[in-house]
RODO-2510 file (C-alpha; in nm, 4 decimals, decimal comma):
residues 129
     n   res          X          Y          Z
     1     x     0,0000     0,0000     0,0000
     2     x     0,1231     0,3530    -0,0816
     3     x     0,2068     0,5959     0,2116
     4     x    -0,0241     0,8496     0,2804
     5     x     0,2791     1,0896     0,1526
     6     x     0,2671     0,9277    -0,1418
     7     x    -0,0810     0,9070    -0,2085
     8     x    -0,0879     1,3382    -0,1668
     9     x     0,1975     1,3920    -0,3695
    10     x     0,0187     1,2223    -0,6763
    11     x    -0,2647     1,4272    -0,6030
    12     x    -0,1461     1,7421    -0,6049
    13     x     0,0654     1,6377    -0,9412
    14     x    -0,2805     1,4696    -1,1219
    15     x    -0,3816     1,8188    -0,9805
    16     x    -0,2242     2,0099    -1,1124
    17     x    -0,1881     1,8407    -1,4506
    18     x    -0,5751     1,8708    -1,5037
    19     x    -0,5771     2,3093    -1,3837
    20     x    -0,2876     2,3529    -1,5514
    21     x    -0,4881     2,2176    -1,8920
    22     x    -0,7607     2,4159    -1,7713
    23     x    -0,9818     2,1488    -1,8118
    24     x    -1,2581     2,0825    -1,6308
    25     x    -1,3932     1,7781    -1,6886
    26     x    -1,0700     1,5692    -1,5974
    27     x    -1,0745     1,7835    -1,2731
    28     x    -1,4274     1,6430    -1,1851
    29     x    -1,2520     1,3104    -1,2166
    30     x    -1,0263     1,3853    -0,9411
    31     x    -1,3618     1,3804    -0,7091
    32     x    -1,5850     1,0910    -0,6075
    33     x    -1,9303     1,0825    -0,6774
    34     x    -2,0381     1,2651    -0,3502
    35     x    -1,7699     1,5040    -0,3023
    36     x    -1,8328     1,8122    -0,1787
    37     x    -1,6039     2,0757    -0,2328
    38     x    -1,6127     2,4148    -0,0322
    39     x    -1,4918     2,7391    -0,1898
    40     x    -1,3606     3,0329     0,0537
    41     x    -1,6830     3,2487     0,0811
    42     x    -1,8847     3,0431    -0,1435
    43     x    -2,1721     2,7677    -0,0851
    44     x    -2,0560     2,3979    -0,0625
    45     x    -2,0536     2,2443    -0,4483
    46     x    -2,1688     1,8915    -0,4339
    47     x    -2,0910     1,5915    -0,6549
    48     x    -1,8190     1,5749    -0,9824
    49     x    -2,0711     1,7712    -1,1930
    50     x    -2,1672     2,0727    -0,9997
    51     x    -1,7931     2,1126    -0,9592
    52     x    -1,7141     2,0533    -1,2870
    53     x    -1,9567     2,3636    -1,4191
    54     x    -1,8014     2,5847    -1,1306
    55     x    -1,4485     2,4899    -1,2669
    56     x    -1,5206     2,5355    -1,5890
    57     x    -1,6806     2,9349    -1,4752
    58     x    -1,3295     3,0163    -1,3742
    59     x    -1,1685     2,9130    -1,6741
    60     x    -1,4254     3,0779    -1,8925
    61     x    -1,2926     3,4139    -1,6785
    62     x    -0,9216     3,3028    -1,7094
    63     x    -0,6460     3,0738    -1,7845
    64     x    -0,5141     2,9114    -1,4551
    65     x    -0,1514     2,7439    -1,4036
    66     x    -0,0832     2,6447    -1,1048
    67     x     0,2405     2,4266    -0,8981
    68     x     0,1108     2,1947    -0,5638
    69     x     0,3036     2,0243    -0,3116
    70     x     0,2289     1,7966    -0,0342
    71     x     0,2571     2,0189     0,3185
    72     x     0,0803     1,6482     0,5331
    73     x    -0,0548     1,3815     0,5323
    74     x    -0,2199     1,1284     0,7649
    75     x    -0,3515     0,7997     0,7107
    76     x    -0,6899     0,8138     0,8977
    77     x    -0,7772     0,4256     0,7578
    78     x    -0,6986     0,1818     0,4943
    79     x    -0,9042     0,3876     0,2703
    80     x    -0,8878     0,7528     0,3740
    81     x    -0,6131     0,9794     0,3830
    82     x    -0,6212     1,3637     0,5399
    83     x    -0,3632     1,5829     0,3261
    84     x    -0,2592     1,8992     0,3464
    85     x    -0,1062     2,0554    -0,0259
    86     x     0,0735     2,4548    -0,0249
    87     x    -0,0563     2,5861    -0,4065
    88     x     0,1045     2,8686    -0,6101
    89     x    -0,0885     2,9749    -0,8904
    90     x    -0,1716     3,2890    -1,1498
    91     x    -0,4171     3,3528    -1,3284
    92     x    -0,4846     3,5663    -1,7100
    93     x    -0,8220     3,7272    -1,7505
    94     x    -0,9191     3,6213    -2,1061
    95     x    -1,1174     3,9662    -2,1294
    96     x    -0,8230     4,2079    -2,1038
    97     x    -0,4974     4,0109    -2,0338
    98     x    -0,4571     4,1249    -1,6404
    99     x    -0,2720     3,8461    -1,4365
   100     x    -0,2861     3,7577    -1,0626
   101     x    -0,1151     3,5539    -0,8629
   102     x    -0,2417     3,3975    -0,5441
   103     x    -0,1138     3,1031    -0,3277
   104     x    -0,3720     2,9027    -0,1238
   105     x    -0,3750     2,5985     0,1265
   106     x    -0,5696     2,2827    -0,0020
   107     x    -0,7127     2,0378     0,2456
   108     x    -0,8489     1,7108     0,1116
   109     x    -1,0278     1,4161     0,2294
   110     x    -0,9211     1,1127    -0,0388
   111     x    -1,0710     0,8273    -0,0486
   112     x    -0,9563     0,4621    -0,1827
   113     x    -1,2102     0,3712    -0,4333
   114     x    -1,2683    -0,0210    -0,5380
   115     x    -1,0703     0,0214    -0,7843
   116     x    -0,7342     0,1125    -0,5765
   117     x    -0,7556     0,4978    -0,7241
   118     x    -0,7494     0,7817    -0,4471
   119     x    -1,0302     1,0730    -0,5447
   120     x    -1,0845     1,3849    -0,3719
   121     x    -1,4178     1,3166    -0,1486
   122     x    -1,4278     1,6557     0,0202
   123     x    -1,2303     1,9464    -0,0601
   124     x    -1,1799     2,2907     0,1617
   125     x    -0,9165     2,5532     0,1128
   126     x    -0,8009     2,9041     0,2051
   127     x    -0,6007     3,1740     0,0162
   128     x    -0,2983     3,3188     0,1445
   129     x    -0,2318     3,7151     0,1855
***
C-alpha cells in the first residue's frame, strides 16, 4: 500500500496536470461521486458535476496554471487519507490580459475507491495574503 505521503503527492501532481490544462472535466474526475467541495466564501458544491460547471466558470474568466506540493498527510484508515497541499498559482483574464497571482492551502479528504484509485471526497481551502 502507498504511504499516505505518497498518495498526496500524486494528487497534487494529477492536480495540477488537469488546472494547468484548464480542463474541467478531468478535474471532476479527481472527485468521487459525492464530493463536496467548499470554496472560501462560497456555498458547498456537491458531486463531480456541480464542480465541474463551477471549474469550468473560472476558466471561462481566465487561464489558470498552477504548482502543488504535499505540506501532510495522515492515514486516517486503509481507505482515507487527510492531506494537506501549499498551491502557487496565477491567473490571465481572457477579457483584457490582467494576471494575478495567489497562493492558497488545499485540504483534502481522499478516499480509496474499489478500484485502488485515491479521489478527492471533500475538498476545503483558504487563500494566502
Amino acid at each position: 500500500m502507498a504511504s499516505a505521503d505518497d498518495v498526496v503527492a500524486a494528487m497534487c501532481e494529477r492536480y495540477a496536470s488537469a488546472v494547468n490544462a484548464n480542463d474541467s472535466a478531468a478535474y471532476a474526475k479527481l472527485f468521487t461521486a459525492d464530493a463536496i467541495r467548499i470554496p472560501p466564501g462560497s456555498e458547498p458544491e456537491y458531486g463531480p458535476e456541480q464542480i465541474r460547471q463551477s471549474e469550468q466558470a473560472d476558466y471561462d474568466q481566465a487561464t489558470w496554471s498552477i504548482r502543488s506540493g504535499p505540506l501532510d498527510a495522515l492515514h486516517l484508515t486503509d481507505d482515507w487519507i487527510y492531506g494537506i497541499a501549499d498551491l502557487a498559482g496565477t491567473t490571465v483574464a481572457h477579457a483584457d490580459g490582467t494576471q494575478r497571482t495567489f497562493n492558497a492551502t488545499k485540504t483534502w479528504l481522499l478516499q480509496r475507491q474499489p478500484s485502488g484509485d485515491w479521489l478527492i471526497a471533500r475538498q476545503m481551502w483558504n487563500l494566502k495574503p
